[in-house]
N, C-alpha and C positions, 0 to 999 in steps of 0.2 A: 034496206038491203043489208048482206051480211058484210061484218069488218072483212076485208081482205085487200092484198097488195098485189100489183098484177107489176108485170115490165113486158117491157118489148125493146125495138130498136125500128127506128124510124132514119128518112133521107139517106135509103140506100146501106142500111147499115151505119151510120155515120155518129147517129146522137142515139144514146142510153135513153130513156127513159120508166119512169116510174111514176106510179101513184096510188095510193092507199087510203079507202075509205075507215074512220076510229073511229068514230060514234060509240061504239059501246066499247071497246077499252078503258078509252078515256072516260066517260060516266063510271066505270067503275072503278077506275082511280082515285076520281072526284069521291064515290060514296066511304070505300075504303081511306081513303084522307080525310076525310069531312074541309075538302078545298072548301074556300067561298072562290066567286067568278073570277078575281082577278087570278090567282095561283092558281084554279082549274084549269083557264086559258094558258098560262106558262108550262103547265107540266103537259096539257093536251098537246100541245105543240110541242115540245120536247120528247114527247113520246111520240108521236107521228113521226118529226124529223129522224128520230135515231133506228124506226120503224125502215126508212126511207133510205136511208145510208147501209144501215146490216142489208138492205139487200141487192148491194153491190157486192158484199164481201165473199169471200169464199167459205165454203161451210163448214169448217175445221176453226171459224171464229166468231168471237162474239163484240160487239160494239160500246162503248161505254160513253157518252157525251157527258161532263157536268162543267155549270156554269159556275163560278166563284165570282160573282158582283157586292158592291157596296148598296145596292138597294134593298128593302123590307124582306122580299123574299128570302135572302141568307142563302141563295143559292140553289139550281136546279137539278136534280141528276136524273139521266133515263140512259136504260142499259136495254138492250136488242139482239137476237139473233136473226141468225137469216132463216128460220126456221118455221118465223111469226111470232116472237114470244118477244114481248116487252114487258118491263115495267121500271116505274120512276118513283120517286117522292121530289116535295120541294121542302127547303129550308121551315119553312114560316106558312103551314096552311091556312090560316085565318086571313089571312092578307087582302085587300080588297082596295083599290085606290081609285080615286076618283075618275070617269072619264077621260081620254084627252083625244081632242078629233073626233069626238062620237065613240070612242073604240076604248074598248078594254085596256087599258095602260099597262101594257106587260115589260114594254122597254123600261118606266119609270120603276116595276117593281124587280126587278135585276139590278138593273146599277149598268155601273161602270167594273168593268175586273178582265176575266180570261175564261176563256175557253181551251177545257181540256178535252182535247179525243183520244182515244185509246182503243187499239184494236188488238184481245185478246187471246193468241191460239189458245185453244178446248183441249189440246193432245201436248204440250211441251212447243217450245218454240222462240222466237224473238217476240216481247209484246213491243208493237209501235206506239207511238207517245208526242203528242202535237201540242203545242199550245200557241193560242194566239188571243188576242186582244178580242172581245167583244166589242161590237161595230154599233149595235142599237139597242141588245137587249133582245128585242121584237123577233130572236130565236132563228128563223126562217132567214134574216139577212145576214147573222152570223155563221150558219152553216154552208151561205154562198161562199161569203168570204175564207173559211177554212179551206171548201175545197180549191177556190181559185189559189190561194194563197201556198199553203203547204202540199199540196198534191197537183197541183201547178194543171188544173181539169177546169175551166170557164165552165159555172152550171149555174142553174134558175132553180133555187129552193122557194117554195111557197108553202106556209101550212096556215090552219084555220080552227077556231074552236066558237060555234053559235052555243052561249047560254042561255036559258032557257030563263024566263019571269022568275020561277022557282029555286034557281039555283041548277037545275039539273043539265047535263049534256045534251042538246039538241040536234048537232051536228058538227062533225069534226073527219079531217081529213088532209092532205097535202098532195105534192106533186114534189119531182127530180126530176130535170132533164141537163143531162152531164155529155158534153162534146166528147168523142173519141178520137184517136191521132186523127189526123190529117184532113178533120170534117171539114168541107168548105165554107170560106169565110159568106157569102150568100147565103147559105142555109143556116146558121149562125144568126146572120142580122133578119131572116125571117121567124125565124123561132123569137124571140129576142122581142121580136115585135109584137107578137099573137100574146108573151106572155104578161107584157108589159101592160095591155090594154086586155086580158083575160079576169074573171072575177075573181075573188078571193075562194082558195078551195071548201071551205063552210057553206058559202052560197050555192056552189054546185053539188053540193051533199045537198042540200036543205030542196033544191032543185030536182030529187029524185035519181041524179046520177052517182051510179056508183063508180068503185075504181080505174074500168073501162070507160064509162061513160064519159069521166071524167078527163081523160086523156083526150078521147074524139072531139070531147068542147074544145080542149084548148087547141088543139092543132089542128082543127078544122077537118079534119078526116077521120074515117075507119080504120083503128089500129088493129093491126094482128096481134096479139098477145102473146110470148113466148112463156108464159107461166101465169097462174092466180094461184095465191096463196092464202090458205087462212092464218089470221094475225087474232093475237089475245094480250090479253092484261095476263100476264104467268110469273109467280115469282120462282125459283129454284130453293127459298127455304125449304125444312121439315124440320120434324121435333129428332131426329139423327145429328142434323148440322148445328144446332143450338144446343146439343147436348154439347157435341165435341166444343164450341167456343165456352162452354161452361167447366169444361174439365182444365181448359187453357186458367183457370183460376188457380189452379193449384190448391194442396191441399192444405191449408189456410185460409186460402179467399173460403170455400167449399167450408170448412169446418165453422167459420163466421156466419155463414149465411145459415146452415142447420140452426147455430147457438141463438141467432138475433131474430129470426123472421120464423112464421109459421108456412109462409113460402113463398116463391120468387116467380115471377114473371117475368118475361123477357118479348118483347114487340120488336115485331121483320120494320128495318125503316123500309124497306122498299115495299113492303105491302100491308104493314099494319096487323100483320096475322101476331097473336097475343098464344104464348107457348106458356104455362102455368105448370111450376114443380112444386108439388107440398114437400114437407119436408121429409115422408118418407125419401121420394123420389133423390131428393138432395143426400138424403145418409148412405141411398145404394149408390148413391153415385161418386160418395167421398171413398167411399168404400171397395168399390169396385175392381183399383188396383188400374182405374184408366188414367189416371193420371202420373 
């Protein structure tokens, strides 16, 4: 099925929910990184998650999760709008650590550190700015704890990334289900329960359900959807934006890079897209009067 994020609102109105088939975002995160399994599963999930949260937000913003841990990875970032556009990089793609529990060890390759969230107006605005403690690493119970925490919202994040033999994405995807004022405590501790003893969202990707599908497993019923969206791996570079942070060199840096190099290239962390100036390009650009 195709990547997309659907939500609705369930128990009368009462609880949010969401959930978001990645499979192919994530693979092509993974190819554009050259991840090995363990940081493919970290930023799959990172980008599901932050997939999952932008689309609470309002659409005048965009979402920024990154992890800062002491473990191999050096760290996870994935930025999101509510519009379906993600993309992530992790610190350390080659990363791969041993099993633990049968499962991809993503807690162990984070560490211990914080979690920043950041929710950025697109038009001028207040940016909001959270930090809190990483809980497990394992992504999915850190983005519980922020919203319980600092948004003071009791919610059930779950995400999931199946590797493939080969290395490649197989299936990937998560769920939200965020209480709204006054939802009843009974409908709470039934949700709660369904999710607790429900699969991992990989397994019901790998199961043939897609975003809706996926909901109906978990809460036992027919959800009405109030929206499907489609979702992508998108970065916001271009060779415009990589010019102007090339002109922020000034004409010095600029006049070195013509003298020393026959020409420069410049790689998107967030999507690996490689921007190549010979040195004409550099001398119309020292020259240009842009800087």
């Amino acid at each position: 099925m195709a990547d997309e994020l659907v939500r609705a609102l369930v128990a009368g109105g009462a609880v949010r929910v969401l959930a978001a088939e990645t499979t192919a975002l994530v693979d092509e995160a993974r190819r554009r990184h050259g991840t090995l399994p363990t940081a493919t599963a970290a930023l799959g999930r990172a980008l599901t998650g932050a997939m999952l949260l932008a689309g609470t937000l309002k659409r005048d913003e965009r979402l920024s999760l990154e992890w800062s841990g002491d473990g191999p990875l050096r760290g996870v970032l994935a930025d999101a709008t509510p519009d379906g556009d993600v993309r992530g990089y992790v610190g350390r793609p080659q990363i791969h650590l041993p099993p633990r529990a049968g499962k991809l060890d993503v807690g162990g390759a984070v560490g211990r550190g914080v979690l920043c969230v950041m929710r950025l107006p697109l038009a001028g605005g207040t940016l909001y700015r959270s930090i809190v403690p990483i809980v497990s690493g394992e992504i999915g119970d850190d983005l519980a704890s922020y919203l319980d925490q600092s948004e003071q919202t009791p919610s059930a994040v779950a995400v999931g990334v199946w590797i493939e033999a080969d290395g490649r994405v197989g299936a990937a995807g998560g769920y939200l289900l965020q209480a709204l004022p006054d939802a009843p405590d009974d409908v709470l501790e039934r949700l709660a329960s369904r999710v607790e003893n429900a699969p991992a969202p990989s397994e019901l990707v790998r199961a043939g359900l897609g975003a809706a599908g996926m909901l109906g497993a978990l809460l036992g019923e027919t959800v009405p959807t109030l929206e499907r969206l489609p979702v992508r791996f998108r970065c916001r570079c271009n060779r415009e934006r990589v010019v102007g942070a090339m002109a922020a060199l000034g004409p010095q840096g600029l006049a070195e890079l013509v003298a020393e190099a026959p020409a420069a290239e410049v790689v998107c962390d967030f999507c690996a897209t490689r921007y190549t100036f010979g040195r004409d390009d550099l001398g119309a650009l020292l020259g240009s009067g842009s800087t």
